[in-house]
C-alpha positions in Angstrom: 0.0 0.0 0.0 1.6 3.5 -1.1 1.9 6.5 1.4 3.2 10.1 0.8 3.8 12.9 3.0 2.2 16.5 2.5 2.4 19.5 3.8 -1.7 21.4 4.4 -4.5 22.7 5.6 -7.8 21.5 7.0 -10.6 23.6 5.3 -13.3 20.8 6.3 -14.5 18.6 8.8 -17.0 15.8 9.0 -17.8 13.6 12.0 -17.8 10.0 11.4 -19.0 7.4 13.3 -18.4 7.1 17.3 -14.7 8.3 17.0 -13.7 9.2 13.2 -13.4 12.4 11.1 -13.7 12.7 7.3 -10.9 16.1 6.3 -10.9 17.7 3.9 -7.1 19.4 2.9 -5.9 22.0 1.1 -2.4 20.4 0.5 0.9 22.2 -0.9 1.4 19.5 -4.0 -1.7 17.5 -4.4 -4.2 20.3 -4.3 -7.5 19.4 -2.4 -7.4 16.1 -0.4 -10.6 14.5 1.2 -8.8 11.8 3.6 -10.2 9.5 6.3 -8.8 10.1 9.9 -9.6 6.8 12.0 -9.9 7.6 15.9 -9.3 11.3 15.4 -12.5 12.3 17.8 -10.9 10.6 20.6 -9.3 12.8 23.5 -6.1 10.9 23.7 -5.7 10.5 19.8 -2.3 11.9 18.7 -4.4 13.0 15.4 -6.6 15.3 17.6 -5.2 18.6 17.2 -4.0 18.1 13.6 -7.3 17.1 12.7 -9.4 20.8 13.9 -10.2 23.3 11.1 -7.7 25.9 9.3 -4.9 23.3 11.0 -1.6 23.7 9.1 0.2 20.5 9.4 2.2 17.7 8.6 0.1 14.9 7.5 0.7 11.3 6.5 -0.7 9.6 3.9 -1.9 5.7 3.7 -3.3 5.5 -0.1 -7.3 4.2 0.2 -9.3 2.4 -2.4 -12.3 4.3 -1.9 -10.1 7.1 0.4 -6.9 7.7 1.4 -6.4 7.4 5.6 -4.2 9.9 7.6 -2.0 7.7 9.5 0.7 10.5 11.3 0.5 14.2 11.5 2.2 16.8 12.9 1.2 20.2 13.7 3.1 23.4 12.6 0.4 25.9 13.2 -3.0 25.5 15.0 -4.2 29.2 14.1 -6.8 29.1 17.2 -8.1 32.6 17.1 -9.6 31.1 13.9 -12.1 28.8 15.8 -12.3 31.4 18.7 -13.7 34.5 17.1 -17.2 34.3 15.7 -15.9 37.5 12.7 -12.7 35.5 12.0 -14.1 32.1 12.5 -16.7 33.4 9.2 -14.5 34.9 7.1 -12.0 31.8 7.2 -15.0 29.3 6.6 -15.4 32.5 3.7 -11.6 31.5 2.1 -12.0 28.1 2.2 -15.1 28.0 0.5 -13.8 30.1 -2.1 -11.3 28.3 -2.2 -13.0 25.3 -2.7 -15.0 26.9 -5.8 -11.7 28.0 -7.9 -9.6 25.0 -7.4 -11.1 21.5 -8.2 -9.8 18.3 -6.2 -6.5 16.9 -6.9 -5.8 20.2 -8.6 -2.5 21.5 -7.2 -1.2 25.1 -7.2 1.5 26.5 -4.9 1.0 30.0 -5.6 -2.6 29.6 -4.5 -1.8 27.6 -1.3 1.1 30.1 -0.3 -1.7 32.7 -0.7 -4.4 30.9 1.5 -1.8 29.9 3.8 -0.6 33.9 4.4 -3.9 35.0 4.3 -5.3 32.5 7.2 -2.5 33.2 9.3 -2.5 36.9 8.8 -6.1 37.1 9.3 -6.0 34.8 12.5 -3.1 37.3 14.2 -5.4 40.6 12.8 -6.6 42.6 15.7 -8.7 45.0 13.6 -10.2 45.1 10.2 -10.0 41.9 9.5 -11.8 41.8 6.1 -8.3 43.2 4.9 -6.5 40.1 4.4 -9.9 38.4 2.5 -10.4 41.2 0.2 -6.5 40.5 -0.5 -7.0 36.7 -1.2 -9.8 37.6 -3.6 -8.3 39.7 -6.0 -5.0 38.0 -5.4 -5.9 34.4 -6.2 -8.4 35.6 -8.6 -5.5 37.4 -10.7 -3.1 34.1 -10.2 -5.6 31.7 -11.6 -5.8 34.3 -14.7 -9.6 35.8 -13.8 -8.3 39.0 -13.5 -10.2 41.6 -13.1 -8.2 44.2 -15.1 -7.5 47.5 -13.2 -5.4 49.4 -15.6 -7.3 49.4 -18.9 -10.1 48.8 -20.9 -10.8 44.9 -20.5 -12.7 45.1 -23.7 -11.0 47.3 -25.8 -7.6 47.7 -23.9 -7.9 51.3 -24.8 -7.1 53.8 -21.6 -9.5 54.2 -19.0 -11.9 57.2 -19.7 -12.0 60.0 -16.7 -15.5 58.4 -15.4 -14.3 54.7 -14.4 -16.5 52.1 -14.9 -16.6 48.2 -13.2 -18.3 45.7 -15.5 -17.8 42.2 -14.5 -18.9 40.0 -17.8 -15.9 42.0 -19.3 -13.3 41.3 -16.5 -12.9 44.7 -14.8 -12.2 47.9 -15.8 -14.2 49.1 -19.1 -13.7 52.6 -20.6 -17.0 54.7 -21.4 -17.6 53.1 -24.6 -17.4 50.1 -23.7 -19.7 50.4 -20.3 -22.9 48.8 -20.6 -24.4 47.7 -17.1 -22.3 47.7 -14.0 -20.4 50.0 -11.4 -19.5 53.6 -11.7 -15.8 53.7 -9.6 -14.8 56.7 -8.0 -10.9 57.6 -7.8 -10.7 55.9 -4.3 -12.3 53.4 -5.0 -10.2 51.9 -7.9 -6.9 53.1 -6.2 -7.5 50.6 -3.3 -8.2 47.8 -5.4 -4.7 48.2 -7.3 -3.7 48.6 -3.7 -4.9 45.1 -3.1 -4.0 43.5 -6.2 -0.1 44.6 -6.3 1.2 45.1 -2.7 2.7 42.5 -1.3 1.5 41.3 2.3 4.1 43.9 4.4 2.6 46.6 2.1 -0.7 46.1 2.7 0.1 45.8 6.8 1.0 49.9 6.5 -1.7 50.6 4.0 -3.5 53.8 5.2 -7.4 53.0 4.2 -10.5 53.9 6.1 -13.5 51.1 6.7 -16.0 52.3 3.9 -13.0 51.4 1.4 -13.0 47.6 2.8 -17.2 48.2 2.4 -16.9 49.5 -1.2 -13.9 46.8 -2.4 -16.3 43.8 -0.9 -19.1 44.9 -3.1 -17.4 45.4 -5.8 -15.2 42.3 -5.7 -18.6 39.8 -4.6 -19.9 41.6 -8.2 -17.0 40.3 -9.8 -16.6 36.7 -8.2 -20.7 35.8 -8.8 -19.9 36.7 -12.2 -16.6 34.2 -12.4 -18.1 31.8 -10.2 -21.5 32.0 -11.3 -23.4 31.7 -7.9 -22.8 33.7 -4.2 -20.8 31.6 -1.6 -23.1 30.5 0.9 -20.5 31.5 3.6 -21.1 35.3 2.6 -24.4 35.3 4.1 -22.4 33.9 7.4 -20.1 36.3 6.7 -23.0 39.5 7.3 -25.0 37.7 10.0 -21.4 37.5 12.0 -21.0 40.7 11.4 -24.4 42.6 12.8 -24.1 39.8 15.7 -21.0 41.3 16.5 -22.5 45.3 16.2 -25.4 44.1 18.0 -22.9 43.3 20.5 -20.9 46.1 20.8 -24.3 48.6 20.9 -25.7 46.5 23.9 
């Protein structure tokens, strides 16, 4: 029976049976791995703490006939403020969802992981504006699976952007005047901060200056663009808003 070794991260979890767990991993070579870990649920199992969600581990691999079985695993970052904040706890179920949607099992693609992977652990040591880091990820991995959206020209000409700037998803970003058809009318702001998000690396974007209605304005704008690329709204969004007013109604109690 073969085995391998990869390095990933748990983006799912499913109970099974008295003591078991069904994972699903986001792994640095294979892409999305759906593994059976025997005994995982079990207080003294070794497996425990690997085995909890946004994990990023060490795992070994005993290959399955109907699925593969997690046999060893290590633990190299348990990223708990994940599972202990209501807000981050959303918006990482958020990233893995979308993650899910653009990368297809058994698909691999290390730019993509090293991008989850910064973006989960940046967003899990985040003490404010959290939403940062996932508005990052979007655009990001968007652009590095070659979805665009174009920010500097016309998508659908490629001429230059007129003075009004216009949004318009079926063409993949950015469309001059003549081009525009139905979308979103950018302001100056508006567009500046999404270049922001698209081309600074991760230290950049840690001494951004930016107020909260830009992180409001780039979420619209970028769930526009991903229901046009995906074709649906992630049902973790909706999570996504509920934490959120759960969290205002909090803080105007």
């Amino acid at each position: 029976m073969s085995t391998y070794r990869e390095e990933g991260i748990v983006i799912r979890k499913k109970d099974f049976g008295e003591a078991d767990k069904i994972l699903t991993l986001y792994t640095r070579d294979r892409g999305r791995v759906t593994a059976f870990a025997p005994g995982a649920r079990k207080v003294t199992s070794r497996k425990a703490s690997a085995t909890e969600l946004f994990t990023h581990g060490v795992y070994f691999f005993s290959e399955g006939k109907n699925m593969d079985v997690i046999t060893e695993s290590e633990v190299l970052n348990s990223f708990y403020p994940l599972r202990d904040d209501l807000p981050k706890a959303a918006l990482a179920f958020y990233l893995a969802e979308l993650l899910d949607f653009l990368l297809p099992e058994g698909q691999p693609n290390y730019p993509v992981y090293r991008l989850f992977l910064e973006s989960v652990s940046l967003l899990s040591r985040a003490k404010r504006r959290h939403e940062l880091w996932v508005r990052a990820f979007e655009i990001k991995a968007l652009s590095q699976l070659g979805y665009g959206p174009e920010l500097f020209q016309c998508a659908h000409c490629t001429a230059p952007l007129s003075a009004e700037k216009y949004f318009q998803a079926p063409s993949g970003g950015t469309v001059c005047r003549d081009c525009f058809e139905d979308g979103i009318l950018l302001n100056e702001e508006q567009l500046l901060f999404l270049r922001d998000l698209s081309r600074l690396n991760w230290n950049e974007l840690s001494r951004l200056r930016f107020e909260d209605h830009h992180l409001y304005d780039a979420e619209k704008i970028l769930g526009y663009y991903l229901r046009e690329v995906l074709e649906k709204e992630l049902s973790t969004a909706d999570f996504v808003r509920k934490a959120r007013q759960e969290l205002a109604t909090i803080g105007t109690a």
